[in-house]
N, C-alpha and C positions, 0 to 999 in steps of 0.2 A: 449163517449170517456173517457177513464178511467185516461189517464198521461197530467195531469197540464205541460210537461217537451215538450211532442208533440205538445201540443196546441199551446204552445209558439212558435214552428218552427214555423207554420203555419198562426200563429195570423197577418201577416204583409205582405200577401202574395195579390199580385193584378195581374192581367190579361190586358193586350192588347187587347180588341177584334174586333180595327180594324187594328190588324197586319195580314200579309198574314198567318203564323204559328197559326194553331186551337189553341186553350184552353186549350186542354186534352194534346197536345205534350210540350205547356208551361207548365204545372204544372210537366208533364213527366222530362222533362228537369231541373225542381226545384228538384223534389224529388233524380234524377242523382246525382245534386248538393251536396246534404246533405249527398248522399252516398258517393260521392267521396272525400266529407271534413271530410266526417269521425262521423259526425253528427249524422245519420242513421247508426248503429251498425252492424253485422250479425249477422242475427239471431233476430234481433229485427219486433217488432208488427207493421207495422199500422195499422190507425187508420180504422174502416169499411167504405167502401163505400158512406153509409146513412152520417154518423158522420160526414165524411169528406166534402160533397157538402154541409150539415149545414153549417159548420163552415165557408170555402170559397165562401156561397152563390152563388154555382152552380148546376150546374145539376148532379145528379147520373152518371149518362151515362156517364159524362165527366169524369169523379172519375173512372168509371169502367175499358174505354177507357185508361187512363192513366195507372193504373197496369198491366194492358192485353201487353199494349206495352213495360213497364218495364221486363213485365215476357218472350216476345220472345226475348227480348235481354241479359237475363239473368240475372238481377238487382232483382229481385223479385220472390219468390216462391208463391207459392197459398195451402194449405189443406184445405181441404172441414171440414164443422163444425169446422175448428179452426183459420181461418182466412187467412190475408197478411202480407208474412215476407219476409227483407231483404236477399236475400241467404246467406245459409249456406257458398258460397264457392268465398263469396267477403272476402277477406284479410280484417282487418282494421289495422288502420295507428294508431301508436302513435299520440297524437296531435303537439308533436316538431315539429313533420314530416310535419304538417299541414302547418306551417307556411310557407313554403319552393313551397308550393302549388297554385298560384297566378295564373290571367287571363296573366300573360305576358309571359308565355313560350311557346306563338305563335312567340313571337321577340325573347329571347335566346334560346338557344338548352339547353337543360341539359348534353350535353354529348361534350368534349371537342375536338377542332381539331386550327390546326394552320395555324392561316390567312397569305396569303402572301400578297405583294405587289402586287396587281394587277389594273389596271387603273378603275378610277372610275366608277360603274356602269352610264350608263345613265340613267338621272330620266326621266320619260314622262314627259312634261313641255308644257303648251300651249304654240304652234308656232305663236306670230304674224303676223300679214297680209304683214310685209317686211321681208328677210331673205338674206341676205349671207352666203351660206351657206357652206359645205365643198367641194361642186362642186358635186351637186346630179343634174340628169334631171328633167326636167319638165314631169310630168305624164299628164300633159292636151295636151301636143302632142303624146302622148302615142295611139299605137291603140287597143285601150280599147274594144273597140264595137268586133273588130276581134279575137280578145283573149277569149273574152266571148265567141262567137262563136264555134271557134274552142274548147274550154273548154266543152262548152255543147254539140257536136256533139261526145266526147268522151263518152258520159255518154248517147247517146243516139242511137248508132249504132248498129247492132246486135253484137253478140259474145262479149258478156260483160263479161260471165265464164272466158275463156279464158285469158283473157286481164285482167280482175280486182278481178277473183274470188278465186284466190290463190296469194301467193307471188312470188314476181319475183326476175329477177336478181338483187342482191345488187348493181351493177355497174352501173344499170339503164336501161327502158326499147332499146331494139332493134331499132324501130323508132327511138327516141332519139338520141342515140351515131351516128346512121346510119347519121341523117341529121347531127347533131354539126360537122361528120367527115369531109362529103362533102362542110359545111360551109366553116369550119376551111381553108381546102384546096386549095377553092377558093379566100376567101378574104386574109389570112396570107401566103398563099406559104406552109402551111404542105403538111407532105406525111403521111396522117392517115388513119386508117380503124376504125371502130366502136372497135374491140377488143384493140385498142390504147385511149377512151374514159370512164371517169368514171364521174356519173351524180353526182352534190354536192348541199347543199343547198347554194349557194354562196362562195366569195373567202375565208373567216374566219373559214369556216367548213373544205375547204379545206385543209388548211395552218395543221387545229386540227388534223387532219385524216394522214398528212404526218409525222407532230408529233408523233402520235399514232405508225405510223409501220416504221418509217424509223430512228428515233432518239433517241437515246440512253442518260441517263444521263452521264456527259461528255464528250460527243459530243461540236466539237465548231462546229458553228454558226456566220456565218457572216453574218451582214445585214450593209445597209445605216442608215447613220445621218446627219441629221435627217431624220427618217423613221416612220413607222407607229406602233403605240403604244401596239397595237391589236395583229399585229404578231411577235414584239416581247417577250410581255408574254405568247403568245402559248410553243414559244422556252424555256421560264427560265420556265415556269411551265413541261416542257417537263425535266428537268433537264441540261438542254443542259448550254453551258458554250456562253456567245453572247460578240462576239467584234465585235465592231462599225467602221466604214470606213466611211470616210467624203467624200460629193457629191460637185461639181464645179459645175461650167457653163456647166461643159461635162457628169455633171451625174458622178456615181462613179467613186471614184481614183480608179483602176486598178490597179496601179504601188503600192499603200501601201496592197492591196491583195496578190501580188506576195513578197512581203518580209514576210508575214505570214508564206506562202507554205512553205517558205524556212525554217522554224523555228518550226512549228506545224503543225498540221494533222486537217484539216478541213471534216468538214463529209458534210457543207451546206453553200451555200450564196444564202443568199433571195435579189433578186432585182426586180425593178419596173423600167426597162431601156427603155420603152417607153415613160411615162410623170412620170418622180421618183416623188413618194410621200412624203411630200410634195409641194417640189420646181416645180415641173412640167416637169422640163429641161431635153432633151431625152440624152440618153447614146451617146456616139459618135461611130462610125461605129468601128475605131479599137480597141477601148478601148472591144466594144463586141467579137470583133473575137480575142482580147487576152483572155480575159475572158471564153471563148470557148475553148482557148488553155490552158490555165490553167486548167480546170476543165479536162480537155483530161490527160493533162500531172500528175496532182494530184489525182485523183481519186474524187473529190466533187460532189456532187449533185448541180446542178442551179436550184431555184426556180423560175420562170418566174413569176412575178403577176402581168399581162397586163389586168389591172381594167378597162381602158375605146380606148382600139384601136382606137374605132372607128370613134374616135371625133379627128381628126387630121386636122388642117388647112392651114398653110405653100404650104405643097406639100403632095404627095401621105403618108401614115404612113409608117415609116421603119419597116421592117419586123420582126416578133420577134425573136429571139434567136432560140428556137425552130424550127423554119424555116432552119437553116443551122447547127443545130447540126444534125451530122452524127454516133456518138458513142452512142445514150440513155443518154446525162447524164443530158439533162433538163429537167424536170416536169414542163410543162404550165398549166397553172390556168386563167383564165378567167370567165367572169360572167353578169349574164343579168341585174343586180343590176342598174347598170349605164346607162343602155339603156334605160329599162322602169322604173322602179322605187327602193329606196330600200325597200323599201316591194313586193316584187317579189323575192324570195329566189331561185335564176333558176342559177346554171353554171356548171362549167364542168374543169376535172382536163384531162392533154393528157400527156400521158406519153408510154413507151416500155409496151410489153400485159404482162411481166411476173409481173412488178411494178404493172400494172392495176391489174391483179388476186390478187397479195398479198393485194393490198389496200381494197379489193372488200371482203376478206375476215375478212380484220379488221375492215370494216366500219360496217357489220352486229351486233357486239359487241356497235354499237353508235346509228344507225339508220339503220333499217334492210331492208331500200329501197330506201327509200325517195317516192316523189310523182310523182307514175307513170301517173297518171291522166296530172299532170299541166305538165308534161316533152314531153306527147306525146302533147298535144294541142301546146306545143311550137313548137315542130317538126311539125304540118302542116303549123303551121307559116314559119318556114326557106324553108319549099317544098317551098308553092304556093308563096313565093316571100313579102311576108307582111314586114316584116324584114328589106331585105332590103330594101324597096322603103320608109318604114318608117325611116332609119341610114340617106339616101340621103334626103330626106326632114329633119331630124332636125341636120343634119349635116351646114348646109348652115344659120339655127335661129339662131344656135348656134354661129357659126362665129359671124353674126350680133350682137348679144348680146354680144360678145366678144369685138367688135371693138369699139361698141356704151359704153359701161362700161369702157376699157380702153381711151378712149377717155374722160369721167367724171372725171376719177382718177387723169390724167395729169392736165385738165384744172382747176380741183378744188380742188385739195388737195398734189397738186407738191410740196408744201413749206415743206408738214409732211410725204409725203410715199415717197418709194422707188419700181419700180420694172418695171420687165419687160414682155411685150407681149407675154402671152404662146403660141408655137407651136399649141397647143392641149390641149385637157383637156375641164375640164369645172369650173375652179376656177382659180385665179389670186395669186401668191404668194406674198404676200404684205408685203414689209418691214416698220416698224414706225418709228418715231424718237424715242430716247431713251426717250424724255422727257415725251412721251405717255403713260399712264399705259393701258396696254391691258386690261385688267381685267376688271378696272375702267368704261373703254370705254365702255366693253360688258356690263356691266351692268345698265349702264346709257345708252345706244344704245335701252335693253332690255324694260326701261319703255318708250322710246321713240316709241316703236312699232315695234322694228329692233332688229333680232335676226343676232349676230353675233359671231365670237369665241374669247376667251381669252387669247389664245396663251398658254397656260399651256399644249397643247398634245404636242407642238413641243420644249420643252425646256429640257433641260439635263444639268447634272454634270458638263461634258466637252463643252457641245454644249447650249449658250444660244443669241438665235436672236429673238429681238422684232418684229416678224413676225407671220402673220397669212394668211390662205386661206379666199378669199373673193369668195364662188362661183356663177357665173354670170347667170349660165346655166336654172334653175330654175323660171326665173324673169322674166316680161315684161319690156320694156325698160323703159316705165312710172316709175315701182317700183325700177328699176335700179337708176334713177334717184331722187325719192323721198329718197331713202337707202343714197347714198351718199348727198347729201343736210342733211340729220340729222347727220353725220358722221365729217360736217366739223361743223356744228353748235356745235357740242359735244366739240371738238378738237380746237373751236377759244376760 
């Protein structure tokens, strides 16, 4: 080895060798290094082979290995009789340049773009063994074993070409819409056909996808406040212009929508008029059929997002909107999220078939099918009856959970909350005292072994109540009980 300048790269140079990564792809990866700092020049020598497994007391072969794979990636030329050189046709870099060149533009981007307000990602965060949560089900009454099932029976019948060997309908398979229609039909009161169903990964995909083809920036936007944080940044990321309507006891005002009409041009109102999110409290009957006359009489689209129908306890569920609109102007949304798990990305948007067509071809631009596999396996679930027998068995836990937790609440933490008995749902809207710090709470709740929320998604400019969802549905009544017991302990 003739350059005292090479050695030196090399002089300080150690090996892993009980990393999973061989030896020869480390040292590969080193020498990358020194080309991409600029270090290693084009057109420059290395050292031979022999010289080099000296030097780093290794094997040839590793040495050989290592340029071999430099050179099918283009990092390294080879001439017979004159050695191993840097190619000709790697740029080098100034060394200013160099500085600029760091292991951290895995975290910045080098290339600029402008963040907006958008609600905080969720971090993955270990869940402790207590949880109130935002009113998610329990997946251990989930029928798990049946779903498998029916999953694997897709993937093991004849006529797999057909079904899984090319791309299907963007809208989602035939089975599918076939069964969600017949669903729909019977439990909501629709009047659907499969051509009236488009498959989604859940309601948030949904809400994105009407976004995408139905709304224009300057578009208004009406939703509830407090409402859901999620589908409101779809809307302002959509451009769309969003004013807020304040929810009662009866679920939205109505009557401050109709003095809108009267003044601007509404292209959408998003509502949750079965358990509004997330106060829980159902729309009231005419406050819906105005709201049906409005959207008749104005031209708006109703977003229907009936998250969890099925969990209704009072009396039978009222019917959605969808159900007795007669002119096309609802798009219902719905989703399996709440039923079995939110890790289960399963629902379905129902709208008029010429809506479906256009969504069907805007959705191909996001995701160019979704999962025909996990949609049909659901569809033998809603055929042979799984479904339901599974709503009516944790329809009735659920209650119990409901009644046994609000029963905790009153007896042992009446002096600091407020609220009342949801209809339905599967969480409690709980009001604090002021003197409470939500925040505080969740955090001290958090090392206590009790995941709870901070109230920071439900608070706004205009709108701010020291309230949070307490979800029951999730919980045995033991941990129901253990949750509030560290709750008042916190709060004395």
């Amino acid at each position: 080895m003739n350059s005292p300048i090479i050695n030196q790269l090399f002089a300080d140079l150690s090996f892993d060798r009980s990393a999973e990564r061989a030896v020869y792809l480390q040292l590969a990866d080193t020498l990358l290094s020194l080309i991409r700092g600029g270090k290693l020049r084009s057109g420059q020598k290395l050292p031979g082979s022999r010289d080099l497994a000296d030097l780093l007391k290794i094997n040839r072969i590793t040495v050989t290995k290592a340029y071999e794979e430099l050179q099918m990636q283009g990092w390294l030329e080879s001439a017979i009789g004159r050695g191993t050189f840097v190619s000709s046709h790697v740029a080098d870099h100034a060394p200013e340049k160099l500085k600029s060149i760091t292991s951290t533009s895995s975290k910045t981007a080098g290339f600029t773009f402008q963040p907006r307000d958008y609600p905080d990602t969720l971090i993955e965060t270990i869940v402790p063994g207590l949880h109130l949560d935002d009113g998610y089900p329990d997946p251990r009454l989930a029928p798990l074993k049946e779903f498998y099932r029916a999953y694997r029976n897709q993937l093991t019948r004849s006529g797999l070409y057909p079904k899984f060997g090319n791309y299907g309908n963007p809208a989602g398979p035939y089975p599918y819409r076939q069964a969600i229609a017949e669903y729909l039909n019977t439990t909501r009161g629709l009047k659907t056909t499969p051509e009236n169903i488009l498959s989604v990964r859940g309601t948030l995909m949904g809400i994105n996808l009407i976004c995408n083809a139905l709304i224009s920036p300057g578009d208004i936007v009406v939703s509830e406040i407090p409402g859901w944080r999620r589908a409101e940044h779809n809307f302002l990321h959509a451009g769309a212009k969003l004013i807020r309507i304040p929810v009662d006891e009866h679920g939205l005002i109505v009557d401050e929508l109709r003095k809108i009409c009267t003044k601007q041009k509404i292209r959408m109102v998003y509502v949750t008029p079965h358990h509004q999110y997330p106060t829980t409290v159902s729309l009231r009957i005419d406050r819906r059929l105005e709201l049906l006359r409005l959207a008749n009489e104005y031209g708006f689209i109703i977003f229907e997002d009936d998250y969890d129908f099925d969990f209704h306890f009072k009396h039978r569920p009222l019917l959605p909107l969808a159900s007795a609109d007669e002119n096309g102007m609802v798009i219902y949304c719905g989703s399996f999220s709440k039923s079995f798990s939110p890790a289960f990305r399963m629902g379905y948007l129902v709208a008029a078939e010429n809506i479906i067509e256009h969504l069907a071809k805007v959705r191909i631009l996001l995701d160019r099918q979704g999962d025909h596999v996990l949609d049909n396996a659901m569809a033998d679930l809603l055929n042979d009856g799984t479904i339901q027998r599974y709503l009516r068995k944790t329809l009735s836990t659920y209650k119990e959970r409901r009644d046994f937790f609000c029963n905790l609440l009153s007896n042992q933490l009446k002096e600091a909350i407020n609220f009342t008995p949801p209809e339905g749902g599967m969480s409690v809207w709980t009001t604090f005292d002021k003197s409470i710090n939500l925040e505080k709470l969740a955090k001290n709740a958090y090392r206590e072994g009790l995941l709870l929320s901070d109230g920071k998604a439900h608070k706004y400019q205009d709108y701010d109540t020291n309230a949070i969802r307490l979800g029951f549905a999730s919980s045995t009544k033991e941990d129901l009980a253990r949750s509030v017991e560290i709750i008042k302990r916190l709060i004395s």
